[in-house]
C-alpha positions as CSV (number, residue, x, y, z in Angstrom):
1,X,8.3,-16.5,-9.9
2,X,6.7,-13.4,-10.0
3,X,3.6,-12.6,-7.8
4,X,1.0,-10.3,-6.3
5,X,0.0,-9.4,-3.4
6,X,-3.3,-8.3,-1.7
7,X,-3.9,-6.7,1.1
8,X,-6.4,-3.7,2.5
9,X,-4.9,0.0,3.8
10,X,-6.3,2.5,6.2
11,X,-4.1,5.4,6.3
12,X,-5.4,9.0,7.6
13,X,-4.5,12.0,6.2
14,X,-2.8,12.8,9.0
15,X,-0.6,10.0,9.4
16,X,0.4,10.1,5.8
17,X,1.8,13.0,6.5
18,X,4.5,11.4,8.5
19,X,5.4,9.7,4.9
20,X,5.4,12.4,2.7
21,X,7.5,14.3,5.1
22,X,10.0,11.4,4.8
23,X,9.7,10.6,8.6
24,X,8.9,7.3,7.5
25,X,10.0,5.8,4.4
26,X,8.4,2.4,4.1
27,X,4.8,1.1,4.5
28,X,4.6,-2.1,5.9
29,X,1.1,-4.1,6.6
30,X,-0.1,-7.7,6.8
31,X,-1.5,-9.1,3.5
32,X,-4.8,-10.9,3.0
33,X,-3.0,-14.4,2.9
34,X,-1.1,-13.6,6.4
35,X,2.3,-12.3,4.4
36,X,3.8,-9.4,6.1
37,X,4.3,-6.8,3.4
38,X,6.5,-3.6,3.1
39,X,7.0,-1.0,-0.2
40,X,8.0,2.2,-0.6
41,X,5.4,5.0,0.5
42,X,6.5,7.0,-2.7
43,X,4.0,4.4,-4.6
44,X,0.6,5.2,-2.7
45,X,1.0,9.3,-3.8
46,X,-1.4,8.5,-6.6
47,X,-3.9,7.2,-4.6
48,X,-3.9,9.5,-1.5
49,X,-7.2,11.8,-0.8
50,X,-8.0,14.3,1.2
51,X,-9.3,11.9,3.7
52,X,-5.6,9.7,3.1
53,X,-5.1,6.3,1.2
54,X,-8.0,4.2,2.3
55,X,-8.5,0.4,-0.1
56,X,-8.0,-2.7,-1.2
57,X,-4.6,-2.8,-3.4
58,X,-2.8,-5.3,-5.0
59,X,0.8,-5.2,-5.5
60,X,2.8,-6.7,-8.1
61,X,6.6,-8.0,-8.5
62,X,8.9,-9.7,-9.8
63,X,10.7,-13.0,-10.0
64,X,12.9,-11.4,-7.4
65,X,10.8,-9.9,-5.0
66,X,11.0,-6.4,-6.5
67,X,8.2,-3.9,-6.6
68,X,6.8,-4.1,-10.3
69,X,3.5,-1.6,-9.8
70,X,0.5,-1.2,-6.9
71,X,-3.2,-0.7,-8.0
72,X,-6.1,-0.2,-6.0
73,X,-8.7,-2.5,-7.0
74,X,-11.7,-1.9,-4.1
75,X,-12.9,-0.1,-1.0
76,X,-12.5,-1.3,2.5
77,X,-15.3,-3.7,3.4
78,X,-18.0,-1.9,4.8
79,X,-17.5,1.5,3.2
């Protein structure tokens, strides 16, 4: 069954670096629900700042766990 997950990212510019660089390829964090979560770092490019890739995001796949599309769909509480 296809699903989505939510979950919140704090990422420095700095640190995202280390991704675009290719040092690391994956992003992996701890959804809202407890899920441990890892993607691609290729998807966040279109939401990285100066400042890095700071939100709340929702991923989306597919009926076999494949990555289907990530949006950003808040701030970080507090911000």
């Amino acid at each position: 069954m296809a699903g989505r997950i939510r979950f919140f990212l704090e990422i420095s510019a700095e640190e995202y670096l280390h991704y675009y660089r290719g040092a690391a390829q994956n992003v992996a964090t701890t959804a809202v629900d407890g899920r441990r979560v890892r993607f691609p770092a290729s998807v966040l490019r279109p939401f990285v700042t100066s400042q890095g890739v700071h939100g709340e995001f929702l991923l989306h796949y597919d009926d076999h766990n494949r990555f289907i599309r990530l949006e950003r769909i808040g701030d970080l509480p507090g911000r």
